[in-house]
Gaussian input, Z-matrix of N, CA and C with variables (Angstrom, degrees):
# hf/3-21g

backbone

0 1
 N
 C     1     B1
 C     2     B2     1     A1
 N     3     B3     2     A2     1     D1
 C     4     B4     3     A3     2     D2
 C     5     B5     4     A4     3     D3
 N     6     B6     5     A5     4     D4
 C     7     B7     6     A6     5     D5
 C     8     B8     7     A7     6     D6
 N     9     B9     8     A8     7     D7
 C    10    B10     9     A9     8     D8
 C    11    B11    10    A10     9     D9
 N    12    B12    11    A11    10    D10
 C    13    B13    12    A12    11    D11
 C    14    B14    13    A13    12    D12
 N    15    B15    14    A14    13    D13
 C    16    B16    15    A15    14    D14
 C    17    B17    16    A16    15    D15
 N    18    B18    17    A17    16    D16
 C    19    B19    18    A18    17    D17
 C    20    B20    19    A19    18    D18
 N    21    B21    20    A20    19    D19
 C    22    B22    21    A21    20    D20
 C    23    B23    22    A22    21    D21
 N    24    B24    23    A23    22    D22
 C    25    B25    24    A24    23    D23
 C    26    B26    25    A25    24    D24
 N    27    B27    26    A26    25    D25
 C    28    B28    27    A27    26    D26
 C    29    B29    28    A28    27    D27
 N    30    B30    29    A29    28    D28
 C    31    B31    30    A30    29    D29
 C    32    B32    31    A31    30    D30
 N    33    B33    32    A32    31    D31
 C    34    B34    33    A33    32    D32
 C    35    B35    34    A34    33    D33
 N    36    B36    35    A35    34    D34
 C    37    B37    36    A36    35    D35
 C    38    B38    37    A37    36    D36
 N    39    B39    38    A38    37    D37
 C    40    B40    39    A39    38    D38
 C    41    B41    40    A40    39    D39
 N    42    B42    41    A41    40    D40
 C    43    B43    42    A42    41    D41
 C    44    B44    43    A43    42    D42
 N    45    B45    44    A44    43    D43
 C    46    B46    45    A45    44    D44
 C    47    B47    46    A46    45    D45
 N    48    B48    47    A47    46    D46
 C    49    B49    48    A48    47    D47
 C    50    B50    49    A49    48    D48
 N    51    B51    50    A50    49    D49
 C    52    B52    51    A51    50    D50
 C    53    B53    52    A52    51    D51
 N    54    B54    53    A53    52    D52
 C    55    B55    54    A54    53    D53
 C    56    B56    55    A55    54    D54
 N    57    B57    56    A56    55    D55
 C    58    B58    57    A57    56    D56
 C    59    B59    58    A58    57    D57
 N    60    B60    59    A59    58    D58
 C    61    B61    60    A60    59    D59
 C    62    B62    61    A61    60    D60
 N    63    B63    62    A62    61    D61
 C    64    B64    63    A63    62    D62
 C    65    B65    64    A64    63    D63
 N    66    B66    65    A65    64    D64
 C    67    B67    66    A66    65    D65
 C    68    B68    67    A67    66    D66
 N    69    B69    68    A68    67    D67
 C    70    B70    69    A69    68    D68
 C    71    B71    70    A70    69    D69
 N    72    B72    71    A71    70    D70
 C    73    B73    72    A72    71    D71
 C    74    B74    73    A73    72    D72
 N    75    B75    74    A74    73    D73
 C    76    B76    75    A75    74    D74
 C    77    B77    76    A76    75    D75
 N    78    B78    77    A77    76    D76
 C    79    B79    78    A78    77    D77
 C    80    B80    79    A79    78    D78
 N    81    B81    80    A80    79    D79
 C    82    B82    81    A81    80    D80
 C    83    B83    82    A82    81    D81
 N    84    B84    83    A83    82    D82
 C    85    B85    84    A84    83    D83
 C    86    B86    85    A85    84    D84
 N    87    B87    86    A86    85    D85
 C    88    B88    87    A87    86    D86
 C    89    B89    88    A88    87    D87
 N    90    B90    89    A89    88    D88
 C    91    B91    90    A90    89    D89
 C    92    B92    91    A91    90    D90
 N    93    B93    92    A92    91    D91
 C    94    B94    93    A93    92    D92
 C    95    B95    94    A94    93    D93
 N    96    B96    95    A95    94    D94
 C    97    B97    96    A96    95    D95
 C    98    B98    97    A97    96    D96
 N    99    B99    98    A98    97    D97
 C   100   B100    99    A99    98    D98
 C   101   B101   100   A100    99    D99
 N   102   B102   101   A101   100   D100
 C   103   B103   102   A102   101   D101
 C   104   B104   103   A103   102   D102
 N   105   B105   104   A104   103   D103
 C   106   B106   105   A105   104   D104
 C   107   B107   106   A106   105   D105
 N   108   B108   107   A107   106   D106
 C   109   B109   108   A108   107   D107
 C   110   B110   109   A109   108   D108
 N   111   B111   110   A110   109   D109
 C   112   B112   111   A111   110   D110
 C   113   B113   112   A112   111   D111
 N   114   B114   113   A113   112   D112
 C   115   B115   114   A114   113   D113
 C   116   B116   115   A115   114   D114
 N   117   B117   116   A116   115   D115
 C   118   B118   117   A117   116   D116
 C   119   B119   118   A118   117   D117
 N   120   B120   119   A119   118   D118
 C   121   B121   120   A120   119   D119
 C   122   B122   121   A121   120   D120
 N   123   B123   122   A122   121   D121
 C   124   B124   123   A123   122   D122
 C   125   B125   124   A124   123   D123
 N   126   B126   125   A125   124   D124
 C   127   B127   126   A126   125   D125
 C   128   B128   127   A127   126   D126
 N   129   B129   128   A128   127   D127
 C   130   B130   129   A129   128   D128
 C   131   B131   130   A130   129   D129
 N   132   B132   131   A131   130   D130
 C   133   B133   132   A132   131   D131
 C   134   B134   133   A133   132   D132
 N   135   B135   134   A134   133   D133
 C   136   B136   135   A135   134   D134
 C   137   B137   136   A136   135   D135
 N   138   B138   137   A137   136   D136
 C   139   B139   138   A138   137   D137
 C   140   B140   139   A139   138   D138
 N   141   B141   140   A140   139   D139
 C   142   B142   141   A141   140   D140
 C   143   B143   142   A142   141   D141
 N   144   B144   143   A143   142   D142
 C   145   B145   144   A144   143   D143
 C   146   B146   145   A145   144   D144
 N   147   B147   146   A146   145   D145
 C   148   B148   147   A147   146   D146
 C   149   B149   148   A148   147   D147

   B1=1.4519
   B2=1.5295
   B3=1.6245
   B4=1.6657
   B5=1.5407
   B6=1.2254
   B7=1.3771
   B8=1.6566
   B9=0.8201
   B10=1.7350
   B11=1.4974
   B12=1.4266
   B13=1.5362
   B14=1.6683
   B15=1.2921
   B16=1.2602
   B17=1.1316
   B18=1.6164
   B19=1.7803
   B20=1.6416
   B21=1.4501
   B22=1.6745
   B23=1.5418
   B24=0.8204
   B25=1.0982
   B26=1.8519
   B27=0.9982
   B28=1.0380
   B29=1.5035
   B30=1.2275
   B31=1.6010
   B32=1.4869
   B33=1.2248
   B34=1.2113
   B35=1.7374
   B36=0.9635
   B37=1.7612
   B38=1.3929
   B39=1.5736
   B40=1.2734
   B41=1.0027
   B42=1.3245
   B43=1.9880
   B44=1.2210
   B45=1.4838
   B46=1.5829
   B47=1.5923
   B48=1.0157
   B49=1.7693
   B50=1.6351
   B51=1.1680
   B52=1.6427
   B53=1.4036
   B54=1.3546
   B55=1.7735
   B56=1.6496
   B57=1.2367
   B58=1.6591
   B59=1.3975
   B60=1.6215
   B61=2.2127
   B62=1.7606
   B63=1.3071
   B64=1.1297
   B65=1.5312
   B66=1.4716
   B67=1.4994
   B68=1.5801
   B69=1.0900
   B70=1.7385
   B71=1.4037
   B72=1.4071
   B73=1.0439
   B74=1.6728
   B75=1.6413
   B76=1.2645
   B77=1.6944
   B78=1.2521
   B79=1.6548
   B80=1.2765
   B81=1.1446
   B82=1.8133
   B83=1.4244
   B84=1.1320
   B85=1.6208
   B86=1.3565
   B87=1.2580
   B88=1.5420
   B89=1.5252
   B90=1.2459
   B91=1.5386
   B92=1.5350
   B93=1.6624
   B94=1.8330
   B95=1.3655
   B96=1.1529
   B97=1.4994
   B98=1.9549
   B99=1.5743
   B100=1.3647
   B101=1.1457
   B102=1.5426
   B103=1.3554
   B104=1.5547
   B105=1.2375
   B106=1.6472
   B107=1.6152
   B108=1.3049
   B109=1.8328
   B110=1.3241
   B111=1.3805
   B112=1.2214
   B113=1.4842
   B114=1.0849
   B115=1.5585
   B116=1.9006
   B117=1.2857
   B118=1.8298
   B119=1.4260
   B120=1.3228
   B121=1.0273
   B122=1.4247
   B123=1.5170
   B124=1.0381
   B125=1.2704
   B126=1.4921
   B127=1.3438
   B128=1.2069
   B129=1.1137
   B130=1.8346
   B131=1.3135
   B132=1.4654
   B133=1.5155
   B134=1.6232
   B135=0.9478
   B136=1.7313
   B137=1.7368
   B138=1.3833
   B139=1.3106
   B140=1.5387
   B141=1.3176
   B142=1.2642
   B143=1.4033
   B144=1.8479
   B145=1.3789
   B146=1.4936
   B147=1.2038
   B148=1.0508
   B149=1.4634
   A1=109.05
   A2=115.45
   A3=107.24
   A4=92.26
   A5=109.17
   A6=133.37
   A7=112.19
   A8=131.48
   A9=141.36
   A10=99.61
   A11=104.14
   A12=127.21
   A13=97.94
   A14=104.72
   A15=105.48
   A16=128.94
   A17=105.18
   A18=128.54
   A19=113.53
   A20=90.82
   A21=101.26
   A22=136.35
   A23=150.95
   A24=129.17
   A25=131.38
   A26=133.49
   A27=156.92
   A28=124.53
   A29=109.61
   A30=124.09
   A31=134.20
   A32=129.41
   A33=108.66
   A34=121.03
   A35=98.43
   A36=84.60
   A37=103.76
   A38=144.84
   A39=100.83
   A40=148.06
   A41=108.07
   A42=108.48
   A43=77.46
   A44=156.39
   A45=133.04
   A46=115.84
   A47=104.83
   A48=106.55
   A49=103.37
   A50=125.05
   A51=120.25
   A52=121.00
   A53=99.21
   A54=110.15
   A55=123.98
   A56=108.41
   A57=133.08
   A58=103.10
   A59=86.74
   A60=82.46
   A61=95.10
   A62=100.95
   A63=120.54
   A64=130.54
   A65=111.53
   A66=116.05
   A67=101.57
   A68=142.48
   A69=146.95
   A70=125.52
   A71=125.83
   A72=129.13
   A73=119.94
   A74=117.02
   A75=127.55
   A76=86.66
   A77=109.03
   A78=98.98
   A79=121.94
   A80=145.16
   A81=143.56
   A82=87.51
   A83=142.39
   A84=131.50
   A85=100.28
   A86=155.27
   A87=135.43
   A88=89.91
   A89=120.84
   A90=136.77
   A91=90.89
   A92=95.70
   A93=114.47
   A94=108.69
   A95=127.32
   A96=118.83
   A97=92.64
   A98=132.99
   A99=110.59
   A100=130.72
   A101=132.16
   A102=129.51
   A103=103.72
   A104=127.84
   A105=135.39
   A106=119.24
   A107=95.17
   A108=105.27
   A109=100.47
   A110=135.85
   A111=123.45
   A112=132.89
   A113=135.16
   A114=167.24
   A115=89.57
   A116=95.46
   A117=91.30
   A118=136.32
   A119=101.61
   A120=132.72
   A121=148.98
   A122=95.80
   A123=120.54
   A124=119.07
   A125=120.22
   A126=106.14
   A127=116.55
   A128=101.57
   A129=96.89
   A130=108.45
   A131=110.96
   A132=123.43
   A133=105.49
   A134=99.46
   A135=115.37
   A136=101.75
   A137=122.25
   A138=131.00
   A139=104.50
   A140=118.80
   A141=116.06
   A142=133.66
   A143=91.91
   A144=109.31
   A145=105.57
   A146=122.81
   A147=129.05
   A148=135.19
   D1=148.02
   D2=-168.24
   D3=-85.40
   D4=168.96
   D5=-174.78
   D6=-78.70
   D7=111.86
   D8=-179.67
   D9=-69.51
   D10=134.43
   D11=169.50
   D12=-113.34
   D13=-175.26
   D14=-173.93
   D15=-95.49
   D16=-5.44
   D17=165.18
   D18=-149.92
   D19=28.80
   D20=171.75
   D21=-153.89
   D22=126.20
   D23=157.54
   D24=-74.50
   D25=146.91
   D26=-177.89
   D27=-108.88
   D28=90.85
   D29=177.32
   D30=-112.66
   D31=151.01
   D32=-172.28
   D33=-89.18
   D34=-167.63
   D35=-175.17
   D36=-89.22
   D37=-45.76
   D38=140.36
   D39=15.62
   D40=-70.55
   D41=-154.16
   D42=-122.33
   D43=15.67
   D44=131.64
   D45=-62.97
   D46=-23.16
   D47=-170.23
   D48=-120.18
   D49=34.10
   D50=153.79
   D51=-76.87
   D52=-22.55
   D53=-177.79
   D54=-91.04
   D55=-0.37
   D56=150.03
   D57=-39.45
   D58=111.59
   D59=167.17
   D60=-113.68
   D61=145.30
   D62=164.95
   D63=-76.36
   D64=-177.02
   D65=-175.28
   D66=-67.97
   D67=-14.20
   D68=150.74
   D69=-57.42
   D70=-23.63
   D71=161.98
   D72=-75.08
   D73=-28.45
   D74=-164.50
   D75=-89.58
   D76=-65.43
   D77=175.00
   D78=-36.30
   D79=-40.58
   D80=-160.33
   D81=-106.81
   D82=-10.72
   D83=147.59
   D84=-90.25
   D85=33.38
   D86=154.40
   D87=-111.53
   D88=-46.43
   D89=-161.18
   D90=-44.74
   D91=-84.86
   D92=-177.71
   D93=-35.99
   D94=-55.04
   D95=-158.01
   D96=-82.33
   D97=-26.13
   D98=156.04
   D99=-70.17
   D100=-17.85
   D101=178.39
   D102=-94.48
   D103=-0.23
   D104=146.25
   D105=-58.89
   D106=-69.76
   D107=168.12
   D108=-48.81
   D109=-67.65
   D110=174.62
   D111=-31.33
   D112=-54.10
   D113=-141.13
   D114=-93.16
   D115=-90.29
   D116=141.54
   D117=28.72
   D118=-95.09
   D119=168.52
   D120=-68.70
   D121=-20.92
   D122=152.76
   D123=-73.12
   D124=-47.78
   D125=-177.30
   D126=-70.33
   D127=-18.12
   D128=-165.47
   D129=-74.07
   D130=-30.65
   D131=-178.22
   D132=-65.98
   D133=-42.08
   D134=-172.53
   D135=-65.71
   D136=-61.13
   D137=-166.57
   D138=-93.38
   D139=24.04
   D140=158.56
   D141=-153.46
   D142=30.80
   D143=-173.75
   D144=-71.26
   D145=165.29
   D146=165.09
   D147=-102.05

């Protein structure tokens, strides 16, 4: 655990940079939010055919 200051914490660089998301995090948010638009779109197509 980092060491407490009295208006800070203190961490090492390590454990400053565990919370780094990578190029895998941006992918499974492009993915999800296209198979959303997708999903979408379907319905709308579906529930507003004529």
């Amino acid at each position: 655990m980092a060491p407490k200051e009295p208006s800070r914490v203190i961490e090492t660089t390590t454990e400053a940079r565990q919370g780094e998301s990578g190029p895998s995090v941006l992918a499974l948010l492009m993915v999800s939010t296209g198979l959303a638009v997708l999903i979408m779109g379907v319905i709308w197509f579906v529930w507003f055919r004529v």
